[in-house]
C-alpha angles and dihedrals in degrees: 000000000000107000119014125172114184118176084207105057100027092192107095106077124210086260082072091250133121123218134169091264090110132073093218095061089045087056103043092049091042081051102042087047092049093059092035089065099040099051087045096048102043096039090235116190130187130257095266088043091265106163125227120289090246089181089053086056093039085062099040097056091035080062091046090056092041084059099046095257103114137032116286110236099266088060101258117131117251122257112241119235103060131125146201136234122254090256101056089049087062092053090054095056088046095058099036083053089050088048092039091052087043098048095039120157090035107072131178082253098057094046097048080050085056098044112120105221089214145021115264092229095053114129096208099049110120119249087238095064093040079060103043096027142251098256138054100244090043096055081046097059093037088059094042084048083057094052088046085055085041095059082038093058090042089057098040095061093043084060094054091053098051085051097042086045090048099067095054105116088217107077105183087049092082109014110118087049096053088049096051093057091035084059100044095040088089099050091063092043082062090046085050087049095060093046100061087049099067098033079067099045093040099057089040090062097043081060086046093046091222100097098131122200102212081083099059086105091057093056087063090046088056098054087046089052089041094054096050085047093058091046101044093045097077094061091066104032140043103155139030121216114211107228095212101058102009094230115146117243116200125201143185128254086244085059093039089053092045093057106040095048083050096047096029085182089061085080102044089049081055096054094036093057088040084053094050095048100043090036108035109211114251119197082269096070099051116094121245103263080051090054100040084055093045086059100044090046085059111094110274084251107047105062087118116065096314095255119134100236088055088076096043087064114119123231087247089051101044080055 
């Protein structure tokens, strides 16, 4: 590859040679190192134990020194300013890709979102930071954490209200507005639910270093999901049956709420189990894999309609 110009990289010049100039090969060494140095020093393996590709790293911080980033090997430091052939840089893509497959879902994203800025132990780091967090996934979740406070105290006082209504000893005097918070508490215990869900799962990512923050969208569709969950659930259940014992548990509409909005799969497996036994399934309602396997589980001989003579039909007479 002897001259490249690609409006997207910018960095391979017409001379056929790739520098720092651009933002973009900044970005892809800074990135390539980043992850480098997490999966080494943290001994990261993949899923199924695979170890790290030492010969991808071997390639990526080879590049780095090339380009005047890291220390030459007699310990001199690099002179800006250098650059690398087309073909290193190659080289380069090709091993940051093998490191970036090995180390997913960690990501050199994720890992700059999960950066602390400073140490935690850093004297001069403001009180401020030390409240909203020294990371951006971290401030994420500490404002999501204040949204979450935010739907408790709104439950919470319509508790209160229900409570403080109901000893009225009128009771006509305040009851369409204890139905109606009677009727929206659960609502906002689905919201909770959710909440609580991705708190969890919030938390659980930072330690992993793969939170990503592309997703934040997805967070507020959650507790929107969660809170028409919790409302939509009581309409279906009013009871659980344990299947070990077969007692009946009842719940309130508050617990039904919570978990539905926690577990948002507890209400379409609901409404999944009510559809099949008020609509029975026929062979049309089945997708086509299912139907493909309906028809190879079916005797060699019975893909007709199932008769015996249908299989003692010769080739000349099913024409």
């Amino acid at each position: 590859m002897a001259e490249v110009n690609s409006p997207a990289q910018g960095a391979i010049q017409s001379q056929g040679v790739v520098t720092l100039e651009s933002s973009y090969t900044r970005g892809q060494i800074d990135g390539a190192l980043a992850l480098s140095e997490y999966v080494l020093s943290t001994g990261f393996q993949s899923a199924s134990g695979e170890t790290v590709p030492l010969d991808a790293v071997e390639v990526i911080q080879g590049t780095a020194v090339k380009l005047g980033i890291l220390a030459s090997g007699d310990g001199t430091a690099s002179q800006p300013g250098r650059s690398i052939s087309a073909a290193d840089w190659n080289d380069l893509e090709r091993a940051y890709y093998r490191l970036a497959v090995f180390a997913s879902p960690v990501t050199a994203e994720t890992l700059d979102a999960t950066r602390a800025i400073t140490s935690i132990s850093d004297e001069s780091e403001t009180w401020w930071n030390r409240l909203i967090g020294n990371s951006p996934a971290l401030r994420f979740t500490r404002r999501f954490s204040f949204v979450t406070i935010v739907i408790a105290v709104a439950i919470l006082t319509g508790e209160c209200l229900v409570y403080y209504w109901g000893l009225d000893p009128d009771t006509t005097r305040y009851a369409w507005e204890r139905n109606l918070a009677q009727i929206l508490l659960p609502w906002g215990y689905g919201a909770l639910g959710s909440c609580a869900y991705l708190l969890r799962s919030a938390h659980y990512f930072i330690y992993q270093r793969c939170f990503d923050l592309r997703r934040k969208p997805e967070y507020f569709n959650r507790v929107l999901l969660g809170a028409i969950s919790g409302g939509a659930i009581i309409l279906f259940v009013d009871y659980l049956v344990d299947s070990d014992s077969g007692d009946t548990l009842h719940l309130s509409s508050a617990a039904l709420g919570f978990v539905a909005g926690y577990s948002t799969d507890f209400l379409f497996n609901t409404i999944e189990r009510i559809v099949a036994a008020i609509f029975p399934r026929d062979n049309s309602d089945l997708n086509p894999k299912q139907q493909v396997g309906r028809k190879a589980a079916l005797p060699k001989n019975q893909d007709r309609d199932g008769s015996p003579d249908e299989g003692n039909k010769k080739p000349e007479e099913e024409n």
